[in-house]
Structure formats: C-alpha cells, structure tokens
Backbone as ProteinMPNN parsed JSONL, in Angstrom:
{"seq_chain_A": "XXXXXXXXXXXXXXXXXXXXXXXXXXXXXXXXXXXXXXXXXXXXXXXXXXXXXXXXXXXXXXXXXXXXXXXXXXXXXXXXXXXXXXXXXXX", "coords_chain_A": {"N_chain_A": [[-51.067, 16.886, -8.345], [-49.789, 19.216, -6.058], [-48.635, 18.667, -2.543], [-49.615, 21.722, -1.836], [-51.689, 22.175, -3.262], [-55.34, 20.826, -3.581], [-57.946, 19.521, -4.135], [-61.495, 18.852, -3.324], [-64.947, 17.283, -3.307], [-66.122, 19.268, -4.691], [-64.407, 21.824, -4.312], [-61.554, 23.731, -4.663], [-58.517, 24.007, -2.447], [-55.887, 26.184, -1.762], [-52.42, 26.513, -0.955], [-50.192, 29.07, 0.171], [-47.218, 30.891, 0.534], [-46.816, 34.024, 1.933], [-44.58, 37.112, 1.993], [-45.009, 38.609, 4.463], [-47.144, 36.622, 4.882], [-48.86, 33.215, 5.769], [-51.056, 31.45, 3.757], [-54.381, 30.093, 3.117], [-56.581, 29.284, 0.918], [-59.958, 28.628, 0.103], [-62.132, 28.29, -2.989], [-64.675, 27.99, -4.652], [-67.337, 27.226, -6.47], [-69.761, 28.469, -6.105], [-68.219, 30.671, -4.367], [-65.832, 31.864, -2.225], [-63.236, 31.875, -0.006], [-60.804, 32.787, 2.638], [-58.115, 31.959, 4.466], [-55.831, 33.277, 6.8], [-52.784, 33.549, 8.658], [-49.83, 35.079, 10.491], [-46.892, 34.548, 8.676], [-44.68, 33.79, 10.832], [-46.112, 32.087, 12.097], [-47.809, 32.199, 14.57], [-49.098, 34.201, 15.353], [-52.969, 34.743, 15.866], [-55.48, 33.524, 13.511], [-56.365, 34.704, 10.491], [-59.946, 35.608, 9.023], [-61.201, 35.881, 6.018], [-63.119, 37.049, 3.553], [-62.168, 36.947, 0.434], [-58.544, 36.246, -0.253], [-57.053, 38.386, -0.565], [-58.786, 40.113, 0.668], [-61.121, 42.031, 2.975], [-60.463, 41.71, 6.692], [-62.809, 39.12, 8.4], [-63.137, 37.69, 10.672], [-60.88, 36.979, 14.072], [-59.182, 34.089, 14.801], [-58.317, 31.915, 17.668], [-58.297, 28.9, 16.639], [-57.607, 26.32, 14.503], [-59.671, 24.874, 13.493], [-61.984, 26.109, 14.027], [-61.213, 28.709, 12.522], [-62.025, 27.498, 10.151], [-64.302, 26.592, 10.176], [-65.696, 28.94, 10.123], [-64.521, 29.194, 7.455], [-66.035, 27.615, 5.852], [-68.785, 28.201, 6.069], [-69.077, 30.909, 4.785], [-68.411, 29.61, 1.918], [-70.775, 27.956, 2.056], [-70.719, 25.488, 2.965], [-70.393, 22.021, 4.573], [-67.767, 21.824, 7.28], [-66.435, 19.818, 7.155], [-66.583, 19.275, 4.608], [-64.632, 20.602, 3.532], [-61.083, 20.534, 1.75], [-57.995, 20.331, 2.836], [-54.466, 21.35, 1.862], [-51.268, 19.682, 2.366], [-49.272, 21.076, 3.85], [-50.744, 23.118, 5.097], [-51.623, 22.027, 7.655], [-50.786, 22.713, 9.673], [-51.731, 25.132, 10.835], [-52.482, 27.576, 13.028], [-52.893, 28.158, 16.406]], "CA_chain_A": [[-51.191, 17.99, -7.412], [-48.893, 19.118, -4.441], [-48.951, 19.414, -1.376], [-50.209, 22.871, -1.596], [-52.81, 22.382, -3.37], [-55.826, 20.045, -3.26], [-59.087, 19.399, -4.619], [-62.293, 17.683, -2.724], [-66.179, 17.985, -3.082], [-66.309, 20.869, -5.314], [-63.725, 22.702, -3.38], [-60.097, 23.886, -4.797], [-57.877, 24.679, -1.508], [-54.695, 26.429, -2.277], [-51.664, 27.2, -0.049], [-49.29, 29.589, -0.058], [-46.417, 32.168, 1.89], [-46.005, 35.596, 0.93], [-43.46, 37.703, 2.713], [-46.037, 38.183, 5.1], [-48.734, 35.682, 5.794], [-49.233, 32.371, 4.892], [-52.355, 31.76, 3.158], [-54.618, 29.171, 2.629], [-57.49, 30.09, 0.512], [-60.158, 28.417, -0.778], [-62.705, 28.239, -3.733], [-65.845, 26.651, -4.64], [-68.226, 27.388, -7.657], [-70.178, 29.527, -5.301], [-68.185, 31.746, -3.495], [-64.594, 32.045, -1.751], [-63.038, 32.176, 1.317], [-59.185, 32.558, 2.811], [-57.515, 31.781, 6.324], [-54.515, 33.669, 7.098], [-51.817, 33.838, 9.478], [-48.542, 35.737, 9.849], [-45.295, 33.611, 8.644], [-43.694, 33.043, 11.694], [-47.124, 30.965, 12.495], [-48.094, 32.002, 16.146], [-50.722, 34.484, 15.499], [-54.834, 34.364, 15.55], [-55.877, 33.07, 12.273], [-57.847, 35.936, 10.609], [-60.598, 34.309, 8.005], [-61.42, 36.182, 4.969], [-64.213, 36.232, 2.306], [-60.812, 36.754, -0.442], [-56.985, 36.09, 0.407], [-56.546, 39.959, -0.291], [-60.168, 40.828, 1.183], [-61.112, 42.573, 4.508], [-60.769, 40.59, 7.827], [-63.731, 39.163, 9.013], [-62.709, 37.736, 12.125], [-59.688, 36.354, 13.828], [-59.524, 32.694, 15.491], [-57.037, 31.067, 17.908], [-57.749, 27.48, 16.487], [-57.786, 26.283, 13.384], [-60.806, 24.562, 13.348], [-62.89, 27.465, 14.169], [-61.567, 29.231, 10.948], [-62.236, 26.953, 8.978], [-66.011, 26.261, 10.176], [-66.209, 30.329, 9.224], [-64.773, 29.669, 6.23], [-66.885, 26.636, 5.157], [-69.957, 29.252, 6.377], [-68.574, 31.604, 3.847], [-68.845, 28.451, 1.027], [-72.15, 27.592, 2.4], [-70.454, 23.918, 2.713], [-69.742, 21.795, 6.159], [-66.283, 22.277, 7.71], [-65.599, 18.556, 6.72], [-66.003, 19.356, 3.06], [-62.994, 21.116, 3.132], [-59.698, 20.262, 1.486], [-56.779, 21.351, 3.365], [-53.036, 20.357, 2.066], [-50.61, 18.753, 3.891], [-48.471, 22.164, 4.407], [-51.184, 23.999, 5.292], [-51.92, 21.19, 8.418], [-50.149, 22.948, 11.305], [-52.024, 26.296, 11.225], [-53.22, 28.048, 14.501], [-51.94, 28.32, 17.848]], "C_chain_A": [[-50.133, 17.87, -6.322], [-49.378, 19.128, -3.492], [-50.042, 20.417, -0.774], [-51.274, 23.257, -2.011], [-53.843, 21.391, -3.651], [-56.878, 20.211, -3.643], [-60.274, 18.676, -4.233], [-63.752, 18.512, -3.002], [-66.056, 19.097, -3.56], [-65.323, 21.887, -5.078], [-61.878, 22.991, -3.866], [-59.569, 24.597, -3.47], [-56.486, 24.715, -2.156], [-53.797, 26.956, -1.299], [-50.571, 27.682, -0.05], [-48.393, 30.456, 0.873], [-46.57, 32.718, 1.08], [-44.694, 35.704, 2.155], [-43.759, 38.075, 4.288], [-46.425, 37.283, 6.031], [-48.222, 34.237, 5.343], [-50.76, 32.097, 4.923], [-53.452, 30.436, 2.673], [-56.534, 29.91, 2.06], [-57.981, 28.703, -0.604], [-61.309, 28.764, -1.829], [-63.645, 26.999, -4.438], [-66.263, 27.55, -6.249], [-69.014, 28.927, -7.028], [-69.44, 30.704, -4.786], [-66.469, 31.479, -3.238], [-64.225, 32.312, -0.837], [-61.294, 32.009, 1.608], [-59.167, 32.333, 4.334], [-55.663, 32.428, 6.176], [-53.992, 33.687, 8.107], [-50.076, 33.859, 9.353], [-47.735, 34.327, 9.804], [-44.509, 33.187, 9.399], [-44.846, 31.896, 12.611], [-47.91, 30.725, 14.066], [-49.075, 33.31, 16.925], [-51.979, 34.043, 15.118], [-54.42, 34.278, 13.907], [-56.889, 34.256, 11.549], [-58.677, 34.873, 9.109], [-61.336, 36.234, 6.961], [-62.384, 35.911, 3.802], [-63.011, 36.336, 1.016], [-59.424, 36.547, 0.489], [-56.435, 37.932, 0.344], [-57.942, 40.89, 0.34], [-59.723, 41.917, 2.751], [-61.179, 41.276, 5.389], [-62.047, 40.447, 8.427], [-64.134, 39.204, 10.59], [-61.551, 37.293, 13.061], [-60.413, 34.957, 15.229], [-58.27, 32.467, 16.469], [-56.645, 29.869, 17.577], [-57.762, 27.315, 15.12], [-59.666, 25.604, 12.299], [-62.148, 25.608, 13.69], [-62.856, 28.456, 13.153], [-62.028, 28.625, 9.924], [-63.956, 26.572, 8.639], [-66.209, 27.843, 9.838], [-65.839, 30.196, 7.867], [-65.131, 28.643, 5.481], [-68.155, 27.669, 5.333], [-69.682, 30.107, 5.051], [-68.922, 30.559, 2.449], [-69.838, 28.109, 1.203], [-71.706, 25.594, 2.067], [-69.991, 23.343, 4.494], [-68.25, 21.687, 6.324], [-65.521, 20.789, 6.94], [-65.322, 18.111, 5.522], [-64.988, 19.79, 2.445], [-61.631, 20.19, 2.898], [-58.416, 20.888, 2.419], [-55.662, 20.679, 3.058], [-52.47, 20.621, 3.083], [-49.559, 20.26, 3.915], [-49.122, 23.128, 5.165], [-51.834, 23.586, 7.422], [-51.719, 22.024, 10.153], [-50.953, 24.437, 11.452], [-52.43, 26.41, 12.331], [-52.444, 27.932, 15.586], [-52.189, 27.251, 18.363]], "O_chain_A": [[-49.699, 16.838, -5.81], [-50.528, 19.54, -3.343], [-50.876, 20.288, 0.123], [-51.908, 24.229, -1.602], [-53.185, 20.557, -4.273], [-57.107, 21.419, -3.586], [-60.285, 17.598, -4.827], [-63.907, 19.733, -2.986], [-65.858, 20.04, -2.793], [-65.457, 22.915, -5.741], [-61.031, 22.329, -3.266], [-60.042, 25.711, -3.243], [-55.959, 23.823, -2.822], [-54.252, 27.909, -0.666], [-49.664, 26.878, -0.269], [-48.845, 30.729, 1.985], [-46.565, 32.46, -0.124], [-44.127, 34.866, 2.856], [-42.94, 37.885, 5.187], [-46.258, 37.105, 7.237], [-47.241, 34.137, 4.606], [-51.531, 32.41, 5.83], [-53.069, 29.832, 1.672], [-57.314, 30.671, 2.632], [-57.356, 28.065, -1.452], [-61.643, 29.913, -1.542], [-63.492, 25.797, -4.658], [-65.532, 28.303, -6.891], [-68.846, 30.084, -7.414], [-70.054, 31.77, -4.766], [-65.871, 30.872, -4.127], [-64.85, 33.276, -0.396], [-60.599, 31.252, 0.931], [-60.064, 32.517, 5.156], [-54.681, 31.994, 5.574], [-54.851, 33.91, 8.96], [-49.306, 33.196, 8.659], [-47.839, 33.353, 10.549], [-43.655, 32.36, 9.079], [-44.514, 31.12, 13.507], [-48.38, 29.708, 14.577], [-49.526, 33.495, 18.055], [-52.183, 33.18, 14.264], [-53.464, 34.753, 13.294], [-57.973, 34.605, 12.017], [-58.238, 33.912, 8.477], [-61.747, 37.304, 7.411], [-62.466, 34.839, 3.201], [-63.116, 35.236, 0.473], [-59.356, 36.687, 1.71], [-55.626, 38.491, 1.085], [-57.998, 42.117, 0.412], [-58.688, 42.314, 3.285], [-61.683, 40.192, 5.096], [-62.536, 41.433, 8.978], [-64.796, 39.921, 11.341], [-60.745, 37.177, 12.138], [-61.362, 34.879, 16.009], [-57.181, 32.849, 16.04], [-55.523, 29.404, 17.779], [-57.963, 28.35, 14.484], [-60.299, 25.786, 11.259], [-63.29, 25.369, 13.299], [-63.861, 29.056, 12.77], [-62.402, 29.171, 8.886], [-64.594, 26.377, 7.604], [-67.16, 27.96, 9.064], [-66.477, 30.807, 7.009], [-64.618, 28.597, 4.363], [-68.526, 27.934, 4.189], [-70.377, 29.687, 4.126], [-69.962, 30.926, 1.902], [-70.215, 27.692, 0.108], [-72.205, 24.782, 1.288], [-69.452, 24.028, 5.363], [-67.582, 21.433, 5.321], [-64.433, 20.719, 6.368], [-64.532, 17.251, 5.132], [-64.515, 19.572, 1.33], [-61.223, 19.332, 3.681], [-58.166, 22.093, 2.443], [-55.465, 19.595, 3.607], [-52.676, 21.256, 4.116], [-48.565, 19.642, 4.296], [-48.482, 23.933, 5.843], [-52.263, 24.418, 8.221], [-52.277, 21.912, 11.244], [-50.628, 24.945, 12.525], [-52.831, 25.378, 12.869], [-51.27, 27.568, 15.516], [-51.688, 26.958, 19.449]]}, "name": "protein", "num_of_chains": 1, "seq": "XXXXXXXXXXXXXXXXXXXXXXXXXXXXXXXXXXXXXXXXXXXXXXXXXXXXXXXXXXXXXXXXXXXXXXXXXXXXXXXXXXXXXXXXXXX"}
C-alpha cells in the first residue's frame, strides 16, 4: 500500500486530488464517509456521507471532521486510518 491509501480496523481510507479538492474518503463494511478540502489546502474541511455526496457540514480542524466522519461509520475517531499525505489537512 501507499501512502494514499491505508487499511485499519475494518476501515479502507483512501486519498486523493482532483482538480479541485483533495479528498480523503473513507469506507467500512457499513457505511461511508469523505472529508474534503479545496487544493490549495486553507479552507473549512466539509465532511461528507460520499466523496461526490452532499455536504454535511464544514470544520476548521481536522479532528472535528473526522469525529463526524467516524459518526457517519458508527466507529470511534481513533479507528480511523488516515495516510501519510492526507496528515496535514485543516487549517
């Protein structure tokens, strides 16, 4: 595996740019969840039940999307995978 993508506790996290966003999105057995923010990396975080879904809500930290989108997984924030590119998100 790279970088970008990562595997823990049930949990595939995957990370990616578009042209856009960059995207970190992950997937469980259960359910699915994304974290986005634009490409130049210095807006709110918006959190996502898909990576192309509606916005649910937006964050300034990173740790605050990510406890919505472990909520979303019905898993704790610390079950999450996150690769190492995906590390610097949030303001």
């Amino acid at each position: 595996m790279t970088a970008r993508e990562t595997t823990a506790n049930g949990i595939t996290a995957r990370y990616r740019e578009t042209d856009d966003e960059r995207v970190l999105e992950f997937e469980s057995e259960r359910s699915t969840a994304a974290v986005a923010q634009n490409v130049e990396g210095y807006a709110m975080l918006k959190v996502r039940p898909t990576a192309d879904g509606d916005e649910l809500e937006r964050y300034y930290g990173f740790d605050m999307a990510l406890d919505h989108a472990a909520e979303l997984l019905g898993v704790s924030p610390h079950d999450l995978p996150v690769p190492e590119d995906a590390d610097d998100m949030g303001m």
